[in-house]
N, C-alpha and C positions, 0 to 999 in steps of 0.2 A: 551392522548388528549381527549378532551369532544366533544358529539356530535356537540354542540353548534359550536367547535373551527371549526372541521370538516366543517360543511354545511354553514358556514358565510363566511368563506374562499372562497369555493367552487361558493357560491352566487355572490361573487365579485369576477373574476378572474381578470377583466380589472383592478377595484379599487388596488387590490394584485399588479401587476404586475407593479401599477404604485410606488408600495412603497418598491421595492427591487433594491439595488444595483447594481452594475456588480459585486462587491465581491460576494453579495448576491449569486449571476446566477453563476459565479464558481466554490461556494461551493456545492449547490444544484446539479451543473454536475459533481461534485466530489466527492458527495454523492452515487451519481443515477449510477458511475462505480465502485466504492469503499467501499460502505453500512455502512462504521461505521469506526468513529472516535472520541478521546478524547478531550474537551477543552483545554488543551493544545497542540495536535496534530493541532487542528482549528488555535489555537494560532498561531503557529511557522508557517503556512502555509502564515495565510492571515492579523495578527492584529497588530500593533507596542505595546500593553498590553494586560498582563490579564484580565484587569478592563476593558477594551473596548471591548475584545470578550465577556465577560461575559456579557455584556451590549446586543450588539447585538444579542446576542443567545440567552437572553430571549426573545427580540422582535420576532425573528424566532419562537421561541416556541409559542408566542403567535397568530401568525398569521397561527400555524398550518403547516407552513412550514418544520420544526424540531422537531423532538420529540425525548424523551430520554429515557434512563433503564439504572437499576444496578442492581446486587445481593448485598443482605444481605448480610455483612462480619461483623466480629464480632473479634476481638475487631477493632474500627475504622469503615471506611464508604470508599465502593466501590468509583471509580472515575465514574459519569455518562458516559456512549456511548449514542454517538447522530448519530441517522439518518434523514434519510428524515420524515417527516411529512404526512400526506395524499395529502396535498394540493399540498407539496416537492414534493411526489410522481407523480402528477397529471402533472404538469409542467416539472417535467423530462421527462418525457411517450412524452408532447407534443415536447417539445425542441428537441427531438431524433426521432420523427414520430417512436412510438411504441403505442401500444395498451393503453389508457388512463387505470389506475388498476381503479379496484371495491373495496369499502375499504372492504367486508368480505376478500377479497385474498390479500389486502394490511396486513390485520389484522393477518390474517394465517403467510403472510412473516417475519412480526415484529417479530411474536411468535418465529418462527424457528431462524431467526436470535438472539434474547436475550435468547435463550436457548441453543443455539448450543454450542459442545465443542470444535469446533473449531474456536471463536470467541480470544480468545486468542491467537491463530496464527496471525490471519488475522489483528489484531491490530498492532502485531509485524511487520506483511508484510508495513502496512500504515504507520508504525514509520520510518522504517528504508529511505523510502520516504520521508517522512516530514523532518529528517533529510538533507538531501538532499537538499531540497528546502530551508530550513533553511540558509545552507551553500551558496545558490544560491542570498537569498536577503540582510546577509550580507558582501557575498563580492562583488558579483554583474561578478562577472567572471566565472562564470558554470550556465549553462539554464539545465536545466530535460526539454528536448524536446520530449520525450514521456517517458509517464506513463498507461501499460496496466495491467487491472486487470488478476486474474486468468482464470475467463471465457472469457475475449478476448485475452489471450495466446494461450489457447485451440481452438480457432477458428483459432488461424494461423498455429499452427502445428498441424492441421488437427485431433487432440486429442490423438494425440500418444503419447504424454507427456505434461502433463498439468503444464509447471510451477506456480509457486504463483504470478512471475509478471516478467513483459520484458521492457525496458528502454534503452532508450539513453540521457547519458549525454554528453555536450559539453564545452572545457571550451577552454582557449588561447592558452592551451597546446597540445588540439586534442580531441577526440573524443572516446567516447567505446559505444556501442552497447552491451545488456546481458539480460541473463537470469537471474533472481534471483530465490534461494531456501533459504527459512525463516528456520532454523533448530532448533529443540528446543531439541534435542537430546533425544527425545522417538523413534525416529526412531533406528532398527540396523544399524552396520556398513555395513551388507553384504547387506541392501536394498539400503545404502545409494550409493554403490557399483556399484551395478547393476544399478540404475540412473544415475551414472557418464557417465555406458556405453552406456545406452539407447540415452541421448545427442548426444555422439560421435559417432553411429551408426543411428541415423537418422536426426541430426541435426547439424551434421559437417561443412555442407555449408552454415549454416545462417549467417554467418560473428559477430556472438554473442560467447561472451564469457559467461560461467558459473560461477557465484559469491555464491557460498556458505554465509550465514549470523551467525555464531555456539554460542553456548551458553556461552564455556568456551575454555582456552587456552589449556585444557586436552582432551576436546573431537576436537579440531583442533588437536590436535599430532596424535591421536585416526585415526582421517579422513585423515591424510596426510602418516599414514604409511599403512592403510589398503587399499589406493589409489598405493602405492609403488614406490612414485613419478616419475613414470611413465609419460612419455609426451604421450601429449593424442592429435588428432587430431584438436581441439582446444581449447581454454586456459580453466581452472580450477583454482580458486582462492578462498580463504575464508578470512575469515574476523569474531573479535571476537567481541562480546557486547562492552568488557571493552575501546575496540580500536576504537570504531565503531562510534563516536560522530560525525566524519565527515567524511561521509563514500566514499569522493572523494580523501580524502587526501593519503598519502602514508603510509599502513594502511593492505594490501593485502599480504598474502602470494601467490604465486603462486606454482602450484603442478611443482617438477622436477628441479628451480631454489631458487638460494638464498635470503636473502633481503627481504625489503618489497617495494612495490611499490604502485603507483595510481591509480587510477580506471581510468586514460584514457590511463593509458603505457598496459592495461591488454590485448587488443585488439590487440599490436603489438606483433608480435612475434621475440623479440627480450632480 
């Protein structure tokens, strides 16, 4: 973003404010909990086309609201991630009563976030969501009635285990409540392990089940024998990429039973 985009924005908050959406204001508080997502991720969340996200995201971009990065990839061309903007930033800061950023430490955040290696996680974590929500506006029969990021997982379990994210969907069928882990199989099994137990030894009572997210149908056999299908104080379920399009459907392994089941039966114990 150019100074220019910066401080013209900034000059007109009122004029801004008057030429954003409620889409708009969505995505911007979905930014400001979430830090980064793909135009197709934007896509499936909030546009009925490509041609009309890509529409609208430039105007964001130009208004300083959003801004974007890739890495160089060679051969072909990265997918841009998009975050908040300075202006994005500014307006989230106020919407939330937090600290208005200063763009050198807005500038610093950007950095860290388009460099970090764990940026590909974290995409992963927002995919597996979008998905979700996907499934939510075309059938119109499951709401994602909360969606918290990592650092607001962390504030609720006191930081004794940080999941990637916690949710509750609801659909006609009932209801689950859960933990997610984004797995992308650089983890050991024996840490993976010891997480299973860290949940069930401090967070038995939160009425959330643990949804594992795994890479491949090898490293689920992998995670379901080193678990020793063992029942565990509460539910344990994963779920593979290849299966994972619609990740409310029936689609879950559960640790200790047979089948596959929904993401709202995972909550019951039954």
């Amino acid at each position: 973003m150019t100074a220019r985009h910066v401080y013209s924005a900034l000059e007109d908050i009122p004029g801004l404010l008057a030429r954003l959406t409620p889409r708009d204001r969505l995505l911007i508080d979905l930014l400001g909990r979430h830090s980064v997502l793909t135009i197709d991720q934007i896509h499936r969340l909030y546009f009925p086309s490509l041609r009309a996200t890509r529409y609208r995201i430039a105007t964001l971009l130009d208004y300083g609201v959003l801004c974007r990065f890739r890495a160089l990839v060679r051969p072909g061309s990265q997918a841009f991630r998009y975050t908040l903007g300075f202006a994005g930033a500014v307006l989230h800061a106020a919407a939330t009563d937090q600290p208005l950023p200063r763009l050198p430490a807005w500038n610093e955040r950007l950095t860290r976030l388009a460099a970090s290696p764990k940026l590909p996680h974290l995409l992963g974590v927002n995919d597996f969501f979008c998905r979700i929500l996907a499934t939510a506006r075309a059938s119109g029969d499951v709401d994602l009635t909360e969606w918290r990021s990592e650092a607001e997982t962390g504030e609720i379990t006191g930081g004794i285990i940080r999941p990637d994210a916690a949710a509750t969907v609801n659909t006609s069928e009932g209801a689950c409540a859960f933990w997610l882990e984004h797995d992308t199989g650089t983890e050991t099994l024996a840490r993976l392990v010891t997480k299973v137990d860290r949940y069930c030894d401090h967070l038995a009572g939160s009425g959330r089940a643990v949804c594992f997210e795994l890479p491949s149908a090898a490293r689920e056999a992998n995670v379901h024998a080193a678990l020793g299908g063992q029942r565990r104080p509460l539910p344990i379920a994963t779920i593979v990429s290849v299966r994972a399009a619609d990740p409310t459907g029936p689609v879950w392994r559960r640790l200790g039973k047979p089948g596959l089941w929904r993401l709202t039966d995972l909550a019951a114990d039954r």
